[in-house]
GUMARZA-212723 format. One record per atom (N, C-alpha, C, O): residue in three letters; chain; x, y, z; residue number from 1; atom name. Coordinates in steps of 0.2 Angstrom, whole numbers, plus 5000, padded with zeros to 4 digits. Layout:
# residues N
+------+-----+------+------+------+-----+------+
! type ! mol !   c1 !   c2 !   c3 ! seq ! atom !
+------+-----+------+------+------+-----+------+
!  ALA !   A !    X !    Y !    Z ! NUM !   CA !
...
+------+-----+------+------+------+-----+------+
***
This chain:
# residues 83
+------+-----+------+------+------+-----+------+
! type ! mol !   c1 !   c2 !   c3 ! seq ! atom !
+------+-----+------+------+------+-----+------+
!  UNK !   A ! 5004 ! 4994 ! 5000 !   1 !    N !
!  UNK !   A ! 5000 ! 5000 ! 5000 !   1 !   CA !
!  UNK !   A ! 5004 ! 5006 ! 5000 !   1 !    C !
!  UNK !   A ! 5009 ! 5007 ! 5004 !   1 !    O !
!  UNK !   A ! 5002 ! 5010 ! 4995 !   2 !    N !
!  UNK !   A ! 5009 ! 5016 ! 4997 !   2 !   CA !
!  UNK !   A ! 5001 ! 5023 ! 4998 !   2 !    C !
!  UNK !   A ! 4995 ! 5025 ! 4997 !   2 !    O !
!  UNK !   A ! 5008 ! 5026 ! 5002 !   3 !    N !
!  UNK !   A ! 5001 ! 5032 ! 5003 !   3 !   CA !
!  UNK !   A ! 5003 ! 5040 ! 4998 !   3 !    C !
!  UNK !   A ! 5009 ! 5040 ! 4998 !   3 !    O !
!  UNK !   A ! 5001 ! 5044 ! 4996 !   4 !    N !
!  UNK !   A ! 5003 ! 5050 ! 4995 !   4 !   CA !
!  UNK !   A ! 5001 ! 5054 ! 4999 !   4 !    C !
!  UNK !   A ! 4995 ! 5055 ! 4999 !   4 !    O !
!  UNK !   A ! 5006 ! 5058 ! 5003 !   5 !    N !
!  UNK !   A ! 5007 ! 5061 ! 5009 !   5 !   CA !
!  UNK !   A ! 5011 ! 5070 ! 5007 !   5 !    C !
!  UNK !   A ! 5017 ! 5072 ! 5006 !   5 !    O !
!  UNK !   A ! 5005 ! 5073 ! 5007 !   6 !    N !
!  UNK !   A ! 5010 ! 5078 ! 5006 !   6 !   CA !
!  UNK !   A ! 5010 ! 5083 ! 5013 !   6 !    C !
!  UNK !   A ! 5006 ! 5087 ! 5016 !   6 !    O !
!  UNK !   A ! 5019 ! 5082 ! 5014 !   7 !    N !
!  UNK !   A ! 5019 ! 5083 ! 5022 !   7 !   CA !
!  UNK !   A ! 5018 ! 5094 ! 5023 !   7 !    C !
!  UNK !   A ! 5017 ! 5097 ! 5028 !   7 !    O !
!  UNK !   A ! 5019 ! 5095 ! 5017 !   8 !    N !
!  UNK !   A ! 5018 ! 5103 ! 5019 !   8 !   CA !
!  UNK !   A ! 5011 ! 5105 ! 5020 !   8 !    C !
!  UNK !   A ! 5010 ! 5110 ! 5023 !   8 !    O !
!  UNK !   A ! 5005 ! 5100 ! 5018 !   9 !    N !
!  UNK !   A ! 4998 ! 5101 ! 5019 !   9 !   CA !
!  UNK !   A ! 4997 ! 5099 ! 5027 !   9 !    C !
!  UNK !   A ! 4995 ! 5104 ! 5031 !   9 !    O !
!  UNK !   A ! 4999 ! 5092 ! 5029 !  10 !    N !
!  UNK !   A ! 4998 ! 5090 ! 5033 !  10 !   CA !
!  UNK !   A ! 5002 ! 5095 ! 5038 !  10 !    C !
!  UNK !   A ! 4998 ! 5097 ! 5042 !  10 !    O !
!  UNK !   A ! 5006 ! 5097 ! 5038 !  11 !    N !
!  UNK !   A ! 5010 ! 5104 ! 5041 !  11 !   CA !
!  UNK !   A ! 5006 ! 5110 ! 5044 !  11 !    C !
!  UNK !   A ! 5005 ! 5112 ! 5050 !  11 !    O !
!  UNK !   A ! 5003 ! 5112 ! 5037 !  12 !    N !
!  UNK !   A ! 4999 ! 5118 ! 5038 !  12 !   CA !
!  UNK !   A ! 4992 ! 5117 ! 5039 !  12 !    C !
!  UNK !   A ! 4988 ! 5121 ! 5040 !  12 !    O !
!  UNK !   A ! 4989 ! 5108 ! 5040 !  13 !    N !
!  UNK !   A ! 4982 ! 5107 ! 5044 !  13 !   CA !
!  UNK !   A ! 4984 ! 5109 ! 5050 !  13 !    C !
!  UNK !   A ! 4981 ! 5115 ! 5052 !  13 !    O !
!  UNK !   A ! 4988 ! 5105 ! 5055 !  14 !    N !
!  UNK !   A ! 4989 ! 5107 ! 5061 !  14 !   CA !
!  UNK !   A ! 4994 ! 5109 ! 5063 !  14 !    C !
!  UNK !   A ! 4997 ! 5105 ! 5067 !  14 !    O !
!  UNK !   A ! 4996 ! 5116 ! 5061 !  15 !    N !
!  UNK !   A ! 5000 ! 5120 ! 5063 !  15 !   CA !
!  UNK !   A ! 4996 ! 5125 ! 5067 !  15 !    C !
!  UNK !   A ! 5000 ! 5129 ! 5070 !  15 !    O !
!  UNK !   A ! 4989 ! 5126 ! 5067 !  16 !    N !
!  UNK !   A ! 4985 ! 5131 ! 5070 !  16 !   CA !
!  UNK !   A ! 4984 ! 5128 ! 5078 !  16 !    C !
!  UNK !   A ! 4982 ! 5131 ! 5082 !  16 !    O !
!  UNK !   A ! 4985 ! 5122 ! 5078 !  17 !    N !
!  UNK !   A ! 4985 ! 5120 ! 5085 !  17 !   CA !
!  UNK !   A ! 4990 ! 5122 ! 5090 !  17 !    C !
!  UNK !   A ! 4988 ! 5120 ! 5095 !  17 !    O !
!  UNK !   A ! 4995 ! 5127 ! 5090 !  18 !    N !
!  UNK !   A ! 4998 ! 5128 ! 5093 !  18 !   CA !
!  UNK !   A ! 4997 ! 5134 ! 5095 !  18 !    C !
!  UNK !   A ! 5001 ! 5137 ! 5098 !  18 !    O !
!  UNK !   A ! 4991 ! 5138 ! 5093 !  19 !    N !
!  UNK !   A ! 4991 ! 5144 ! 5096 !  19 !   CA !
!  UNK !   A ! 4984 ! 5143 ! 5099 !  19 !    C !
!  UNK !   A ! 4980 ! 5148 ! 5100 !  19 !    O !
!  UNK !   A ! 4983 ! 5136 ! 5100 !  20 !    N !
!  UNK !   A ! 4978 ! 5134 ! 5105 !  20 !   CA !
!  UNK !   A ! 4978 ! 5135 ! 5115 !  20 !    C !
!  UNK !   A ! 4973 ! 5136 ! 5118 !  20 !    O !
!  UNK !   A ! 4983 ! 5134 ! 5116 !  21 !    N !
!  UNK !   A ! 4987 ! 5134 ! 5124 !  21 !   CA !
!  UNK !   A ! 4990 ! 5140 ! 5126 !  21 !    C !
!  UNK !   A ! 4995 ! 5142 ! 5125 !  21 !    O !
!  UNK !   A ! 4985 ! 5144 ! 5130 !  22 !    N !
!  UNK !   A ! 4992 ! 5152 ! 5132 !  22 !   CA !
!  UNK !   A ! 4996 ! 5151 ! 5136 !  22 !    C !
!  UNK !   A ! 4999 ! 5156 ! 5139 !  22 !    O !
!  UNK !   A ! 4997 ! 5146 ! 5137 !  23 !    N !
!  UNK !   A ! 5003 ! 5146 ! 5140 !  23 !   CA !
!  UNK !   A ! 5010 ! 5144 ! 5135 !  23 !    C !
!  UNK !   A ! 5015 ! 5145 ! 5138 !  23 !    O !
!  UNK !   A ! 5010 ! 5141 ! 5129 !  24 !    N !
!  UNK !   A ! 5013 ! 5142 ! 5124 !  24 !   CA !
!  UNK !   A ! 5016 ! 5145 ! 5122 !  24 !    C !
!  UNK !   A ! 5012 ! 5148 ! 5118 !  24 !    O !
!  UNK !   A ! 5022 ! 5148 ! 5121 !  25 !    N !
!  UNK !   A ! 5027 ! 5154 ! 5117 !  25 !   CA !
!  UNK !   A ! 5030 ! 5151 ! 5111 !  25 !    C !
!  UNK !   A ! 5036 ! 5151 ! 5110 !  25 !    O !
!  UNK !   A ! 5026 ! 5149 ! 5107 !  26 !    N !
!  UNK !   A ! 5029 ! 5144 ! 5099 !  26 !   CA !
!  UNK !   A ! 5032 ! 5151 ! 5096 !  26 !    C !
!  UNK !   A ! 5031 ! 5157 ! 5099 !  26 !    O !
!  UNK !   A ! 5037 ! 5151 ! 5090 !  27 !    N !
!  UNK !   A ! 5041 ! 5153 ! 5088 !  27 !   CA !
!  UNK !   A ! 5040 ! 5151 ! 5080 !  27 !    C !
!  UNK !   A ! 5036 ! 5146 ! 5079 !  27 !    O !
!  UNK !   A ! 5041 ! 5154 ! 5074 !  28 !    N !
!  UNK !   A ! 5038 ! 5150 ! 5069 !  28 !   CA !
!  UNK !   A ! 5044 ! 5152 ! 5064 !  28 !    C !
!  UNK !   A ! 5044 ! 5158 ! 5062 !  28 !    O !
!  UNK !   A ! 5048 ! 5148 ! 5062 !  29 !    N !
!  UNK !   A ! 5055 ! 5149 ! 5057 !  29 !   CA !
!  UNK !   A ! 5052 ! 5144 ! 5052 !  29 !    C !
!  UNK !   A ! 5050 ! 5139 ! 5053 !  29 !    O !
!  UNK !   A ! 5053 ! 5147 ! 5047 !  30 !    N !
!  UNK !   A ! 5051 ! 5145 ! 5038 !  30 !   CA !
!  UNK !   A ! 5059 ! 5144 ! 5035 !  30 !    C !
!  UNK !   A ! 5064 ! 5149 ! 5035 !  30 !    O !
!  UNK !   A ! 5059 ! 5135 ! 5033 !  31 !    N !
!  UNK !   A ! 5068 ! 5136 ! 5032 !  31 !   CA !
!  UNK !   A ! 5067 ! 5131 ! 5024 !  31 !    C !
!  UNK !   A ! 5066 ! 5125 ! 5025 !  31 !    O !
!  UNK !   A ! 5068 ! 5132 ! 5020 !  32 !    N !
!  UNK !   A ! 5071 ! 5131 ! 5013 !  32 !   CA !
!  UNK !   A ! 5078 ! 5133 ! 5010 !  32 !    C !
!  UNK !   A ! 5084 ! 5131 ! 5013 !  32 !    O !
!  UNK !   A ! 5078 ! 5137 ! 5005 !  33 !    N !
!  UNK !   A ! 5086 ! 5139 ! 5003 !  33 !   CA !
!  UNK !   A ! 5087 ! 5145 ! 5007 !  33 !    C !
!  UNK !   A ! 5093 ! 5147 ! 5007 !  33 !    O !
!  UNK !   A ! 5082 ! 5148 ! 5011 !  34 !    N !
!  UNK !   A ! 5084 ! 5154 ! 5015 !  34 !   CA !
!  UNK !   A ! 5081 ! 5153 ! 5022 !  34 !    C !
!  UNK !   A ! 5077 ! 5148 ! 5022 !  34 !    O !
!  UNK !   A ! 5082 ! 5155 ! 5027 !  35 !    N !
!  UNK !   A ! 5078 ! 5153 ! 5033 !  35 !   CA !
!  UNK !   A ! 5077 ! 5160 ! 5036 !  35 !    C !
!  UNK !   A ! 5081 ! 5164 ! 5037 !  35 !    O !
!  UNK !   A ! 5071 ! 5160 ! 5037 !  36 !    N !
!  UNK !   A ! 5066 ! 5167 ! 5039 !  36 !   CA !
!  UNK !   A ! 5061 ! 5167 ! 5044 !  36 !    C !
!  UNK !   A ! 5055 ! 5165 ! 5043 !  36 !    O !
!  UNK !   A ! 5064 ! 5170 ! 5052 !  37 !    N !
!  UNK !   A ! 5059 ! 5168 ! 5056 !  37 !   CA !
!  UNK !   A ! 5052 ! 5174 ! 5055 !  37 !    C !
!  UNK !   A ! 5052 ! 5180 ! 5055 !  37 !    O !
!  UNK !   A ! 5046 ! 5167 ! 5055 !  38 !    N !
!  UNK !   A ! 5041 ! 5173 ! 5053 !  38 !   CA !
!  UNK !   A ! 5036 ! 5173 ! 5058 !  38 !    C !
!  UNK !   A ! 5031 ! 5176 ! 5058 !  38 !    O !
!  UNK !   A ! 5038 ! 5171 ! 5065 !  39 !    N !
!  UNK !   A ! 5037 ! 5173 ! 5070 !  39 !   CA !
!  UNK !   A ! 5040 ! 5172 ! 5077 !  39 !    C !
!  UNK !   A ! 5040 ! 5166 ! 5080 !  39 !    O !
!  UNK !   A ! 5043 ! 5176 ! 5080 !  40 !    N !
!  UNK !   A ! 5046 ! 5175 ! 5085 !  40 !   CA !
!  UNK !   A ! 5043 ! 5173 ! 5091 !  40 !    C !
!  UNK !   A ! 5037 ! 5173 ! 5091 !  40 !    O !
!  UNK !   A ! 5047 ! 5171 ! 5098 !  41 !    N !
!  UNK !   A ! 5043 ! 5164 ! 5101 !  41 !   CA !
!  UNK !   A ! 5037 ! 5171 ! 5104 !  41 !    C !
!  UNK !   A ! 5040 ! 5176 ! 5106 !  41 !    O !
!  UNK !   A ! 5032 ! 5170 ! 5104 !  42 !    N !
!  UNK !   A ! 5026 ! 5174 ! 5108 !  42 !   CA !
!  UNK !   A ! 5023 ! 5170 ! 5111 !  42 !    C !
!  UNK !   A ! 5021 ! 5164 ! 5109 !  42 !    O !
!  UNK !   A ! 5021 ! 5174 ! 5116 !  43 !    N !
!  UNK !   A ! 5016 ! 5171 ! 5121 !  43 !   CA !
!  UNK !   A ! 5008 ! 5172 ! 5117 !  43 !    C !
!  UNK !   A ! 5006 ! 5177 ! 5114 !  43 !    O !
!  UNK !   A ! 5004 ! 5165 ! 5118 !  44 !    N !
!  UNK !   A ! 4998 ! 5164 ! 5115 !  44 !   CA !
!  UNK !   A ! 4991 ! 5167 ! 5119 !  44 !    C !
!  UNK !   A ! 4986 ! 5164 ! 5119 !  44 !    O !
!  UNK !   A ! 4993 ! 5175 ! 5121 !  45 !    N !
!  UNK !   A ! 4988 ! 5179 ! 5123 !  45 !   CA !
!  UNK !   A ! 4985 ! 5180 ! 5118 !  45 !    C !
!  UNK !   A ! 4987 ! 5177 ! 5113 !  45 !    O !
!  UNK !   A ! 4978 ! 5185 ! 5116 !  46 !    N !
!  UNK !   A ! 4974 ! 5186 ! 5112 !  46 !   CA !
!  UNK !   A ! 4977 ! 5190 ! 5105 !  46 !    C !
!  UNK !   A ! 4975 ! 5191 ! 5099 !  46 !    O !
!  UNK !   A ! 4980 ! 5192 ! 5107 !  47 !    N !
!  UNK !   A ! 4988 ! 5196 ! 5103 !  47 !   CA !
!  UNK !   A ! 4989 ! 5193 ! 5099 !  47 !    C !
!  UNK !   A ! 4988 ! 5193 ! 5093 !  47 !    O !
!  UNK !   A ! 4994 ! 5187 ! 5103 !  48 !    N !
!  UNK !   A ! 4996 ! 5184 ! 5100 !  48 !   CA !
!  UNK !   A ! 4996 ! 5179 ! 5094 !  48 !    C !
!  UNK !   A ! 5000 ! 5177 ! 5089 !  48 !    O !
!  UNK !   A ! 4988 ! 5175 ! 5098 !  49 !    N !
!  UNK !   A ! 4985 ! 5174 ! 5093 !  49 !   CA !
!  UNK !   A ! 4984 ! 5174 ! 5089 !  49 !    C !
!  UNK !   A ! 4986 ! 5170 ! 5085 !  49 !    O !
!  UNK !   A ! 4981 ! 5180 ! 5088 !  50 !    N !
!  UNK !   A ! 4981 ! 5185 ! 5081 !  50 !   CA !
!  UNK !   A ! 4986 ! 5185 ! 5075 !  50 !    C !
!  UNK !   A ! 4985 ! 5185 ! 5069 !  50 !    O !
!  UNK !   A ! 4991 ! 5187 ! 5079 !  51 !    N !
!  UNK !   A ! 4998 ! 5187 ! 5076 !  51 !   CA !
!  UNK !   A ! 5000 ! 5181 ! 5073 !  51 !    C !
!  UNK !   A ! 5005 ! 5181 ! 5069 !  51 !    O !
!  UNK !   A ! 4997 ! 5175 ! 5077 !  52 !    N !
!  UNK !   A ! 5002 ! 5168 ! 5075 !  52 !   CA !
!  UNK !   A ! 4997 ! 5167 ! 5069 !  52 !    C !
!  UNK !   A ! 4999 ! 5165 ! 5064 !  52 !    O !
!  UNK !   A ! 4989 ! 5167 ! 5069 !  53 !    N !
!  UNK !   A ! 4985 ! 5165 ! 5064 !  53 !   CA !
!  UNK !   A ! 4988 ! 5169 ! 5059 !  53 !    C !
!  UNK !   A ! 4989 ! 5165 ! 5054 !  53 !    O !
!  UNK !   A ! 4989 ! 5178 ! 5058 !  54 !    N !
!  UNK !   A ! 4989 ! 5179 ! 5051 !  54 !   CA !
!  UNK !   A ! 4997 ! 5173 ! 5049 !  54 !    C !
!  UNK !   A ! 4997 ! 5169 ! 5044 !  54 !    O !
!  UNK !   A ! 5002 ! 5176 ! 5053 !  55 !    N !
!  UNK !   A ! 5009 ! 5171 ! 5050 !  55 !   CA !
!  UNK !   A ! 5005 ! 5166 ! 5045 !  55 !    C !
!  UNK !   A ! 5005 ! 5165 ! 5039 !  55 !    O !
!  UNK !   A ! 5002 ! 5160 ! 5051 !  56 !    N !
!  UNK !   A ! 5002 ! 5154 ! 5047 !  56 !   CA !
!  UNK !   A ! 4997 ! 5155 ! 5040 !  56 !    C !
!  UNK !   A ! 4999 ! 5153 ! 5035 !  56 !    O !
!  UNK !   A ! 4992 ! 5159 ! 5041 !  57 !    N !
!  UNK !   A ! 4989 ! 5160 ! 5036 !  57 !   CA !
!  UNK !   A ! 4991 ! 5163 ! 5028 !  57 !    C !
!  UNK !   A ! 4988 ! 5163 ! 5022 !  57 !    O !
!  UNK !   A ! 4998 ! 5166 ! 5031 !  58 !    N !
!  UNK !   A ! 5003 ! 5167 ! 5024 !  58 !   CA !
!  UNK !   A ! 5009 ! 5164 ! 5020 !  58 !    C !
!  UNK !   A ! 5011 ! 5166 ! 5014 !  58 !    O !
!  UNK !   A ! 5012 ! 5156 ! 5025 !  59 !    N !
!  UNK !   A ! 5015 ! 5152 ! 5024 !  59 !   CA !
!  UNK !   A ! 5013 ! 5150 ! 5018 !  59 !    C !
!  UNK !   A ! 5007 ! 5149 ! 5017 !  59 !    O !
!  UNK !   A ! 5018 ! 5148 ! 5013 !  60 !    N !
!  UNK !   A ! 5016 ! 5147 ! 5006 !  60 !   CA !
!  UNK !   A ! 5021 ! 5141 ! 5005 !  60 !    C !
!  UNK !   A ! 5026 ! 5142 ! 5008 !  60 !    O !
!  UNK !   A ! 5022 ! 5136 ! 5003 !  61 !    N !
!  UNK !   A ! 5026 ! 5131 ! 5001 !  61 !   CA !
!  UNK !   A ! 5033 ! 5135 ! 4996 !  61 !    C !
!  UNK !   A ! 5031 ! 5139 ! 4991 !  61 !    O !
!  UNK !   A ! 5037 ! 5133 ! 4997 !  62 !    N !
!  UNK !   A ! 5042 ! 5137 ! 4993 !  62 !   CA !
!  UNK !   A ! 5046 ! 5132 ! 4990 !  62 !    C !
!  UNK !   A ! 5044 ! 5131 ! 4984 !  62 !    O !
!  UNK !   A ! 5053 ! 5129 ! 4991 !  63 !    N !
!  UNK !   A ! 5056 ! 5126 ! 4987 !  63 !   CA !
!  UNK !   A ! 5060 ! 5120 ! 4991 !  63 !    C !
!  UNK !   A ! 5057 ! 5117 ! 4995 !  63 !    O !
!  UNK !   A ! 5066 ! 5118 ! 4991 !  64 !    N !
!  UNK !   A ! 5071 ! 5114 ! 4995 !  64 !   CA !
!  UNK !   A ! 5072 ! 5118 ! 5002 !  64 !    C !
!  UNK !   A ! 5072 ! 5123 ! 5005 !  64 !    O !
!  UNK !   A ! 5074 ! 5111 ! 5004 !  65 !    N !
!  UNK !   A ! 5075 ! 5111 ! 5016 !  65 !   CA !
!  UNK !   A ! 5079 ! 5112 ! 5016 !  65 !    C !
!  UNK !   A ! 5082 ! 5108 ! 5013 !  65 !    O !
!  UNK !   A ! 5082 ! 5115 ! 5018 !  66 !    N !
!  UNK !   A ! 5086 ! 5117 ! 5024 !  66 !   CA !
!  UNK !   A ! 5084 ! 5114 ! 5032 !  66 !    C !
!  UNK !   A ! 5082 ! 5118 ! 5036 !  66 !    O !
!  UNK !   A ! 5086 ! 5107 ! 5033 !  67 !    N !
!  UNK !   A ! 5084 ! 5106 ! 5041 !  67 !   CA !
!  UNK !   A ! 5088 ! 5110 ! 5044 !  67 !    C !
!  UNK !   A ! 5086 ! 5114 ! 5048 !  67 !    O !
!  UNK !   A ! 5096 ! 5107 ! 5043 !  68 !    N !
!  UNK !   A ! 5099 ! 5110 ! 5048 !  68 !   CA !
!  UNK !   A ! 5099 ! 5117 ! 5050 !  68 !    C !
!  UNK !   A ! 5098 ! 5118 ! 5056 !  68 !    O !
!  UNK !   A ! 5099 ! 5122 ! 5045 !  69 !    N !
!  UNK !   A ! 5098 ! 5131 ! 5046 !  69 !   CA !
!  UNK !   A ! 5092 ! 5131 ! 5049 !  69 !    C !
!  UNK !   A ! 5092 ! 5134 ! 5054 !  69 !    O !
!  UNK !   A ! 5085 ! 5127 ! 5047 !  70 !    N !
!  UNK !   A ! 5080 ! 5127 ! 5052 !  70 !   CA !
!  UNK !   A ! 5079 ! 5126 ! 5059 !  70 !    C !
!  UNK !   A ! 5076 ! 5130 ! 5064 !  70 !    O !
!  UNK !   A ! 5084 ! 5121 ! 5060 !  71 !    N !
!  UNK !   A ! 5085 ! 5119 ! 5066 !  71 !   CA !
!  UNK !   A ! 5090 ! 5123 ! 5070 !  71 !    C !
!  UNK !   A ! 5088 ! 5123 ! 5076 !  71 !    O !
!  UNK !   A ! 5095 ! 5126 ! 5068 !  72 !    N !
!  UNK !   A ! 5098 ! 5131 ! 5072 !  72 !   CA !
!  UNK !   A ! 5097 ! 5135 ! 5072 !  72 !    C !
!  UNK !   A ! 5101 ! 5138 ! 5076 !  72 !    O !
!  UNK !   A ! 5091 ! 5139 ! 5068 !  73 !    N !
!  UNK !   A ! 5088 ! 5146 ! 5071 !  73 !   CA !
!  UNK !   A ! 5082 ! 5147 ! 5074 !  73 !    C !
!  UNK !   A ! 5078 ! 5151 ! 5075 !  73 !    O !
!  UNK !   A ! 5082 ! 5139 ! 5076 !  74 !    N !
!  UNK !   A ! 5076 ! 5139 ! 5080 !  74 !   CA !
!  UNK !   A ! 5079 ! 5138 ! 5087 !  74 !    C !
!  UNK !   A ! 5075 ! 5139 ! 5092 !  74 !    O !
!  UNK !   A ! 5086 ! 5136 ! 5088 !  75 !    N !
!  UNK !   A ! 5089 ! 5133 ! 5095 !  75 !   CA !
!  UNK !   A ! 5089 ! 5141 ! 5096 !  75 !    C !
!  UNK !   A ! 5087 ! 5144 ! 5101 !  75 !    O !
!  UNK !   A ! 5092 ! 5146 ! 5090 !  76 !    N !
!  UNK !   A ! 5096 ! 5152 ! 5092 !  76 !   CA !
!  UNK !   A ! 5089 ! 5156 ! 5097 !  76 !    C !
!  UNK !   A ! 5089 ! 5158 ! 5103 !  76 !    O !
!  UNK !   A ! 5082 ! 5156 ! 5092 !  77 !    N !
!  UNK !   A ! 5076 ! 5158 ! 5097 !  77 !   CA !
!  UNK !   A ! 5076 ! 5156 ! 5104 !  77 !    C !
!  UNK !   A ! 5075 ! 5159 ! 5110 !  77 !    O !
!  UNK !   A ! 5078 ! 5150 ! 5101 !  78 !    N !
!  UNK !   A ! 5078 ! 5147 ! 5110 !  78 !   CA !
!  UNK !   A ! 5082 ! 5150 ! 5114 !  78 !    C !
!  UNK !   A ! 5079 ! 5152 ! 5120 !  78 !    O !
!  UNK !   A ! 5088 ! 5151 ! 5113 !  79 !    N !
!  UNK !   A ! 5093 ! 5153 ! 5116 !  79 !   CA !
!  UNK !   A ! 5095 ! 5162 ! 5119 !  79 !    C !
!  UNK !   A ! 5098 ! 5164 ! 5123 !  79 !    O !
!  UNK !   A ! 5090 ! 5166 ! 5114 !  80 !    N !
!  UNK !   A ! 5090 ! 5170 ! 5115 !  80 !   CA !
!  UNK !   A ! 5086 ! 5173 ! 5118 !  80 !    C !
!  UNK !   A ! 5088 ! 5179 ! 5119 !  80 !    O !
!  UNK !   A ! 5079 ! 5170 ! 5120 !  81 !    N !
!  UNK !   A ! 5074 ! 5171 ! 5122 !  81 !   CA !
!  UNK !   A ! 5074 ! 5176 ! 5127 !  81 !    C !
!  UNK !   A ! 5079 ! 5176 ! 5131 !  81 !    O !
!  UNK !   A ! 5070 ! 5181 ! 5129 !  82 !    N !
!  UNK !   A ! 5069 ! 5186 ! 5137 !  82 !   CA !
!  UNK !   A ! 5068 ! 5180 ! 5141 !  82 !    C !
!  UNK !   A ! 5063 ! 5176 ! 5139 !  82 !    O !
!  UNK !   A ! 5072 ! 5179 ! 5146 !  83 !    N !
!  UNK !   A ! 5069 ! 5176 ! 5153 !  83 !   CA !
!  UNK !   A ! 5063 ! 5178 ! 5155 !  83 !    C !
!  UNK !   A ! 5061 ! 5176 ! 5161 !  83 !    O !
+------+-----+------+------+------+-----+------+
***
């Protein structure tokens, strides 16, 4: 059985779940051949919400991954973060 999975749809179904919990500060880095954070970690106040809905609702499928660069400016968020 083979399935066709396309993982950026799957991605952007429930990617809105995360601005479900305010206790949540998700962060949101878009990484292909450039990496671009398109939202920095926010707390999931009614703000913020707002602010994480329009992002996702602008994520557009673009081209080849960069995990690595994904992943390292997502640790740098981390790393950076206001106490």
């Amino acid at each position: 059985m083979s399935y066709n999975i396309n993982c950026f749809r799957l991605f952007i179904f429930f990617l809105p779940t995360i601005i479900l919990i305010e206790f949540y500060c998700p962060g949101i880095v878009l990484f292909d051949s450039s990496i671009d954070v398109l939202l920095p970690l926010t707390k999931m106040d009614a703000s913020g919400k707002e602010r994480a809905s329009q992002v996702i609702k602008s994520i557009k499928e673009r081209g080849s991954t960069d995990l690595s660069g994904g992943l390292l400016k997502g640790l740098e968020l981390v790393r950076t973060r206001d106490q």
